[in-house]
VMD Tcl script that draws the C-alpha trace (Angstrom):
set ca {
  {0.00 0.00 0.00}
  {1.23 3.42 -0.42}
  {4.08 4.01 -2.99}
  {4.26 3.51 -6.56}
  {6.09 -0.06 -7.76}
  {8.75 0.96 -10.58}
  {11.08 -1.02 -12.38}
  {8.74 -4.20 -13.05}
  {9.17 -5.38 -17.13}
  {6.61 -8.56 -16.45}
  {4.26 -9.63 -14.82}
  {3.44 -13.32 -15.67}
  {1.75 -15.81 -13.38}
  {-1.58 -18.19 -13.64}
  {-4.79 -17.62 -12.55}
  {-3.67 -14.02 -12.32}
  {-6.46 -11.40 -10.85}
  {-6.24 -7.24 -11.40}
  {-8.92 -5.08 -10.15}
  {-10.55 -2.62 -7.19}
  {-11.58 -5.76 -5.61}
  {-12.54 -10.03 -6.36}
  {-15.84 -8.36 -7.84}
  {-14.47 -5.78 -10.44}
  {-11.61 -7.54 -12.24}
  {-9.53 -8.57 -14.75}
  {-9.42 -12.30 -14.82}
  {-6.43 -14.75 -16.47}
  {-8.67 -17.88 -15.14}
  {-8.68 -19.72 -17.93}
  {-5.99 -20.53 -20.50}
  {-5.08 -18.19 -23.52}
  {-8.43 -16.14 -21.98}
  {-9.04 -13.01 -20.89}
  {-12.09 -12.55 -18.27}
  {-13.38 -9.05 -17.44}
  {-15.89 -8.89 -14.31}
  {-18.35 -6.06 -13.16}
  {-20.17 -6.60 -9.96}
  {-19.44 -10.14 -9.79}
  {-20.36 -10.82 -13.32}
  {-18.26 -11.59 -16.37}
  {-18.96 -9.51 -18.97}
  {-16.74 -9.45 -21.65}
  {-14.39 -12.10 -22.31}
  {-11.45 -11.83 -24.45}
  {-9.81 -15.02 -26.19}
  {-8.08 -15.48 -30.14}
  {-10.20 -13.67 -32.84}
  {-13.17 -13.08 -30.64}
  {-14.79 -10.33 -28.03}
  {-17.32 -12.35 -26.56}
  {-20.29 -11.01 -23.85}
  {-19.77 -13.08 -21.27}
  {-23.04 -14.84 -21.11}
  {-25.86 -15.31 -24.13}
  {-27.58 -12.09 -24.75}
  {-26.19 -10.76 -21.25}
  {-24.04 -7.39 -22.34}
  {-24.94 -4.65 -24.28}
  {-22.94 -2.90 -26.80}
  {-23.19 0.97 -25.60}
  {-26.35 2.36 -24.16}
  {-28.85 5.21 -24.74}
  {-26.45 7.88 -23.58}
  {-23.66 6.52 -24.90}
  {-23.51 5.03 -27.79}
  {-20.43 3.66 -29.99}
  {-19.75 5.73 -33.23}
  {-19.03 3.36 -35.98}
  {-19.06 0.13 -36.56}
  {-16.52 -1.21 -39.32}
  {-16.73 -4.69 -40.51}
  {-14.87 -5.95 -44.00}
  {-16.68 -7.51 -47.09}
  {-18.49 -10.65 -46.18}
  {-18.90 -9.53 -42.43}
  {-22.41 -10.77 -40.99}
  {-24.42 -9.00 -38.49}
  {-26.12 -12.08 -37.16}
  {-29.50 -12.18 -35.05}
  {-30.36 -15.55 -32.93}
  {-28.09 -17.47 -34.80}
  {-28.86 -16.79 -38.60}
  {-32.89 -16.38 -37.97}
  {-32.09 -13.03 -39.65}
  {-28.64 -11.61 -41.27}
  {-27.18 -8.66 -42.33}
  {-24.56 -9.26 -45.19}
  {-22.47 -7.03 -47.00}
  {-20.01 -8.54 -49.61}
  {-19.13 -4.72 -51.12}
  {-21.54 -4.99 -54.19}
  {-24.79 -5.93 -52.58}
  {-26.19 -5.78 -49.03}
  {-28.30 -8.89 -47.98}
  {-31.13 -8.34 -45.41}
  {-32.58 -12.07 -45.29}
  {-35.21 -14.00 -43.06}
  {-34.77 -17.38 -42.59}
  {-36.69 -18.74 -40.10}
  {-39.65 -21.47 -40.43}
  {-42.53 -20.52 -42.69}
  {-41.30 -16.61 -42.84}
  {-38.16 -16.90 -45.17}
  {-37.73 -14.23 -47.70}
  {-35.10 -11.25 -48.00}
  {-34.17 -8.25 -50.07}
  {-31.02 -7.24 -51.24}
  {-29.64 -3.59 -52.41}
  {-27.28 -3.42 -55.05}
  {-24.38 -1.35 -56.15}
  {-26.56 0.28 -59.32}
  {-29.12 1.06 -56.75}
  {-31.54 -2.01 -57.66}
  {-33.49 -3.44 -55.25}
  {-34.54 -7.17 -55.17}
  {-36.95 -9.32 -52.95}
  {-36.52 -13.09 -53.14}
  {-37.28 -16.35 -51.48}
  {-35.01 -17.58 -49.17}
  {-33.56 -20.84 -49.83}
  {-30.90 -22.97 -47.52}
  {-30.22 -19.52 -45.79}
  {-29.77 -17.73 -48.89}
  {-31.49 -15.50 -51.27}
  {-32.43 -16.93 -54.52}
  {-32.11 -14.99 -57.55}
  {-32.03 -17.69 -59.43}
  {-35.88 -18.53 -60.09}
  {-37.39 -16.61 -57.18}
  {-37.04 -13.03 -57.32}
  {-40.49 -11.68 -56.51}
  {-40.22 -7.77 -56.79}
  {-37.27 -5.88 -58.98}
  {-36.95 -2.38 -58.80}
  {-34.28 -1.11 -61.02}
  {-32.70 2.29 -60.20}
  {-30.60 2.13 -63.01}
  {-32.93 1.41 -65.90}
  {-36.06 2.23 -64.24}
  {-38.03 -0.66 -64.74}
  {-40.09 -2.54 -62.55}
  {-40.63 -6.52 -61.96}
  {-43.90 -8.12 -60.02}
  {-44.11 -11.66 -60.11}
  {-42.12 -14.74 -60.73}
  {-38.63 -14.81 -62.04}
  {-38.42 -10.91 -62.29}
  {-34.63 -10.73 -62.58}
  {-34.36 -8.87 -65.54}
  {-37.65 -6.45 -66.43}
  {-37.77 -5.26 -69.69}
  {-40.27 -2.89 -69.38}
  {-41.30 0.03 -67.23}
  {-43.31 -2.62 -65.65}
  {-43.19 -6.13 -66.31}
  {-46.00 -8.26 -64.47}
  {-45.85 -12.13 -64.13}
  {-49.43 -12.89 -63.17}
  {-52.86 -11.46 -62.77}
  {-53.82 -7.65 -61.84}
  {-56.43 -6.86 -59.78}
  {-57.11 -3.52 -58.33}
  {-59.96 -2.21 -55.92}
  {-59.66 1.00 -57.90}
  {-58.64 2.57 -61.54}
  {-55.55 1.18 -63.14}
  {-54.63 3.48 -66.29}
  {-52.37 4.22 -68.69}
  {-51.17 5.19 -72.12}
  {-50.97 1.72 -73.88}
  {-52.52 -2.04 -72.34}
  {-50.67 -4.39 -74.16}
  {-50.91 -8.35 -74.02}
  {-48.57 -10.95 -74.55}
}
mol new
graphics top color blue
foreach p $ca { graphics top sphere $p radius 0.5 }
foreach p [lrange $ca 0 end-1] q [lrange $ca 1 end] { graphics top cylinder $p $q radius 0.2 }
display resetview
């Protein structure tokens, strides 16, 4: 107690504790780990390539009145929700926003032209393949409804019936 401790290069030791007290620490309990504690509780925990909370759903990242700036992650990072019922993908052309859970799969994704694209969800992913269900096209200005909308060739290109509960017009009705 009392002075300051100079001249110490390492400090190295198992099952090392640093903190105010054995309730707010920093923990070396468990091998090639680091264990930080509030009130008793771990709360973060440290180990290779991952910042963990330190139980399930049991730390929050900032708060309302203080809240982190930025959040950086590289191409292909996920933002994951309950373990892929929803995801957040960015591969630096298109950002996924897909459902995938039971009956309720489907997703959209934005692209780098500024198209937008819903789809089925199939396996986890979105399937552009057959089962695009809505196109919007920023670039060309088209629009897709229906069934294997991918590509619209028209202003707006309709797979299916139209029905309306009021007036549909326009300049020229044409049938294929």
């Amino acid at each position: 107690k009392g002075g300051a401790v100079t001249g110490i290069t390492s400090l190295l030791a198992t099952d090392i504790k640093i903190g105010e007290d054995d309730e707010t620490k920093i923990d070396f309990e468990d091998a090639n780990t680091i264990n930080f504690y509030a009130n008793n509780a771990k709360e973060v925990v440290l180990a290779e390539n991952s910042l963990s909370p330190g139980t399930s759903n049991g730390t929050a990242l900032g708060t309302t009145s203080l809240q982190w700036s930025d959040l950086f992650l590289a191409s292909g990072g996920v933002i994951n929700f309950n373990n892929g019922d929803a995801t957040i993908v960015g591969d630096g052309s298109n950002l996924d926003i897909v459902h995938n859970q039971g009956s309720f799969e489907g997703g959209m994704r934005l692209s780098t032209y500024g198209d937008i694209m819903f789809a089925n969800v199939t396996d986890g992913n979105l399937n552009f393949g057959t089962d695009v269900k809505l196109f919007i096209s920023a670039s060309g200005g088209n629009v897709g409804i229906g069934d294997n909308v991918l590509t619209p060739g028209e202003k707006l290109t309709v797979h299916g019936n139209i029905s309306s509960s009021g007036t549909i017009t326009a300049k020229v009705f044409s049938a294929v």
